[in-house]
N, C-alpha and C positions, 0 to 999 in steps of 0.2 A: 159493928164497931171495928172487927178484925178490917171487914174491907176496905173500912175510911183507911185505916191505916197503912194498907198494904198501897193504895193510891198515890196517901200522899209521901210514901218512901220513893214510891217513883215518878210523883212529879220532883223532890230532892235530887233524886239522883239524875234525874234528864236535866235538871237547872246544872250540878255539877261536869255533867256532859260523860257521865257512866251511865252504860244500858245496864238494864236488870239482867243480863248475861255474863256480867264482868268486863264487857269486848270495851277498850276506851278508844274513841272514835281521834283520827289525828287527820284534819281536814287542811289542805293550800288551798282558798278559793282563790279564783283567775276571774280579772273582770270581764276579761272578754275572749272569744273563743282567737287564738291567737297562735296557735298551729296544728297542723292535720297531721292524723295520725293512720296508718294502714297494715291492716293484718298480714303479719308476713308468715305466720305458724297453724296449721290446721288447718282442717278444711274448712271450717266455722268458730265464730268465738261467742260464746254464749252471753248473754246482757242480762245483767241482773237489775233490779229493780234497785238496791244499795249495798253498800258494800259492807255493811255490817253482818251481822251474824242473825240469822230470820228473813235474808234478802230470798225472792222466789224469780224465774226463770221469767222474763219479756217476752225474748225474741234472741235471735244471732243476727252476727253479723260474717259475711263471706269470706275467705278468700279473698286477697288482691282488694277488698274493697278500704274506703279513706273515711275518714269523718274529723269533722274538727274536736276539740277537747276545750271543752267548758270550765272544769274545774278536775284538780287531781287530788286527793285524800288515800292515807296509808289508813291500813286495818293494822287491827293488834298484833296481827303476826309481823309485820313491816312489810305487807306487799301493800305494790302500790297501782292504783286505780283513777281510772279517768271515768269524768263523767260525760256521755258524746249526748245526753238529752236528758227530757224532763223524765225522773226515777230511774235513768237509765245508765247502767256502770259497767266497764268493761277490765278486764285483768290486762294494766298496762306490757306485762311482757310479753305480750302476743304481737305486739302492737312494734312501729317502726317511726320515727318523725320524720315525716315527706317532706315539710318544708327546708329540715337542716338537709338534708341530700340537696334539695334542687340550690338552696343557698353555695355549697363547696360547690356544684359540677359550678354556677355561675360564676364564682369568684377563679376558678380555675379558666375556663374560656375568657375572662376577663384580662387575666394573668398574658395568655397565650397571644392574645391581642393586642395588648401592651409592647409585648416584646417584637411582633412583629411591624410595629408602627414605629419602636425605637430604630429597629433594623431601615427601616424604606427612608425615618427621614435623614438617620445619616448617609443613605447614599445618596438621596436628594441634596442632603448639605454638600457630599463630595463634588456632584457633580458640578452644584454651582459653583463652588471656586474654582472650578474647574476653567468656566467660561468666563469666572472673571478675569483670572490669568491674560483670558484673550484679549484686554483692552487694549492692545496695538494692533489690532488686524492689518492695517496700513503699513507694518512696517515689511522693510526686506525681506527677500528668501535670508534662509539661514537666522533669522531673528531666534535667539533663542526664549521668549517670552510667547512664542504663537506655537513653538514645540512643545515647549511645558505645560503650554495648554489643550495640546492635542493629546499627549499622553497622558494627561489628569482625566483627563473625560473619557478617555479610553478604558482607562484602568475600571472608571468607576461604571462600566458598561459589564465586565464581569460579573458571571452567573446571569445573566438574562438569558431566553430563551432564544436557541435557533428555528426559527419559520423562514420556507422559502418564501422570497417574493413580500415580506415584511421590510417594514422599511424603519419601523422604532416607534414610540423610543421602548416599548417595554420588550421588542421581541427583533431580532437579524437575522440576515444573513449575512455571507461575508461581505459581498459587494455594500448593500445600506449601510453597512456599521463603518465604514471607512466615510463615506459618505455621511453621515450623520454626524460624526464626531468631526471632521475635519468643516464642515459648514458652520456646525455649533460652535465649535471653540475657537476655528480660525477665519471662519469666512471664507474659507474656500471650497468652487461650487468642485468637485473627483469628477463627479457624472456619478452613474447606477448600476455601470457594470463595468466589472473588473477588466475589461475590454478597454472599454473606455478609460480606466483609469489607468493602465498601463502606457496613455501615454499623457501624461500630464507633470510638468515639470522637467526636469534632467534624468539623465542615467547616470546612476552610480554602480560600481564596479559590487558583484555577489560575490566576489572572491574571499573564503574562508580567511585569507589574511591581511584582507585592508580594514572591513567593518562595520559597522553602519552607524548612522546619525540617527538619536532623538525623533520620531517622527515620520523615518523614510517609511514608503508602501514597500512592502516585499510580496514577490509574487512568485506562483507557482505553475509549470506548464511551459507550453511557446509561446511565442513575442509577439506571437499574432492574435492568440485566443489562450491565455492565459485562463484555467480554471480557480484558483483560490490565490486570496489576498488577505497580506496581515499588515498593523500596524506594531513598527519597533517601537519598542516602550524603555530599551537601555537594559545593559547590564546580560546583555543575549537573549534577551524576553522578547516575545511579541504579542499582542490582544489580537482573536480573532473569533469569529464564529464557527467555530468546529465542527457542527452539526447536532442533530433533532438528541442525541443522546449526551452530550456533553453541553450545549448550548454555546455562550460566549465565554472564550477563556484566556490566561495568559501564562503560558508556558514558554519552553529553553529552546532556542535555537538548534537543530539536531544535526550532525554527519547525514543522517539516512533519510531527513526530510531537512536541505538546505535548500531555501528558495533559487530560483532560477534567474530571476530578476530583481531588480531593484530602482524605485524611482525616489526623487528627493523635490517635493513640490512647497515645503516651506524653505 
């Protein structure tokens, strides 16, 4: 009779969801295994058969190793517990969620992409108004509608890369980029070296006190074999290909680097 009794106090108490230990079981089931988890503490984490009180030792789990998470449930003391298989439970603070990491690192590479795609298309925007400025290519030297177009598209050639012997549009030298922007924007063929393009159009005077037009080629060297060429962009500025460490840039007209020459071809 004692032991009917003692039975049926614990089929009562397991229908009320109290173990004959006191331990009251506080269970989150998950329907489906729906993130991975991996040991970041120990050199093993041991797997118990449940997480109640009378649970006995499975197996471990390593080091570094992942497993997804079935279901989580707290024990009476409030720790909390994953279960990665059939009778199988592990002490969640050993444990680290793999999947919220790889979600931030992606949401950040995501981030970084973003910004560099807003970066490319407004220079892409710049450039093309750039060229549409150019819609008189027909008209006269001095047209100021085919200078505003040379120096929009100049401008917007800034920070690209200097390569010799590159010809654009992602990478210059000096020579291509005078040539590539004045094609683009005005229809006019420079030529490919700065040679050549020292003699295209009129001479205008390099003298520190007359000044230069919107547009003009400035050049650096003899008349004959000129080594480096900018375009004036106004305001004492010029756009040029600097070289492998500064790339394309637009800086101030200098006393200690004042071109030698000067051509005016719109």
């Amino acid at each position: 009779m004692k032991n009917i009794l003692i039975k049926f106090s614990a089929a009562v108490l397991a229908f009320l969801g109290v173990s004959m230990t006191g331990v009251t079981p506080v269970s989150h089931p998950v329907k489906a295994a729906n993130k991975r988890v991996k040991v970041i503490s120990k050199r093993y984490v041991t797997v118990w058969s449940n997480y109640r009180s009378g649970h006995h030792k499975v197996t471990h789990v390593k080091k570094g190793t992942s497993r997804f998470v079935y279901q989580t449930a707290k024990d009476s003391m409030g720790n909390l517990w994953y279960r990665i298989g059939k009778n199988k439970w592990v002490l969640a603070k050993y444990f680290t969620k793999v999947e919220q990491k790889r979600a931030a690192v992606k949401a950040s590479r995501a981030a970084v992409k973003k910004v560099k795609k807003t970066t490319k298309t407004k220079k892409a925007t710049k450039a093309v108004s750039a060229v549409t400025l150019a819609a008189s290519w027909s008209a006269p030297m001095g047209s100021k509608a085919r200078a505003k177009a040379v120096v929009a598209l100049a401008k917007a050639q800034v920070g690209k890369s200097y390569v010799k012997g590159s010809k654009g549009p992602d990478a210059f030298d000096n020579a291509s980029l005078v040539a590539y922007v004045y094609k683009q924007a005005a229809g006019v063929n420079t030529g490919s070296t700065a040679k050549a393009q020292a003699t295209k159009g009129i001479a205008v005077s390099a003298s520190k006190k007359s000044g230069f037009t919107e547009g003009d080629l400035l050049f650096w060297g003899s008349k004959s074999n000129p080594y480096n060429v900018a375009i004036y962009v106004g305001n004492g500025q010029y756009v040029m290909a600097s070289g492998d460490q500064q790339g394309v840039v637009q800086t101030s007209l200098s006393t200690y680097f004042w071109p030698s020459r000067a051509r005016r071809v719109l």
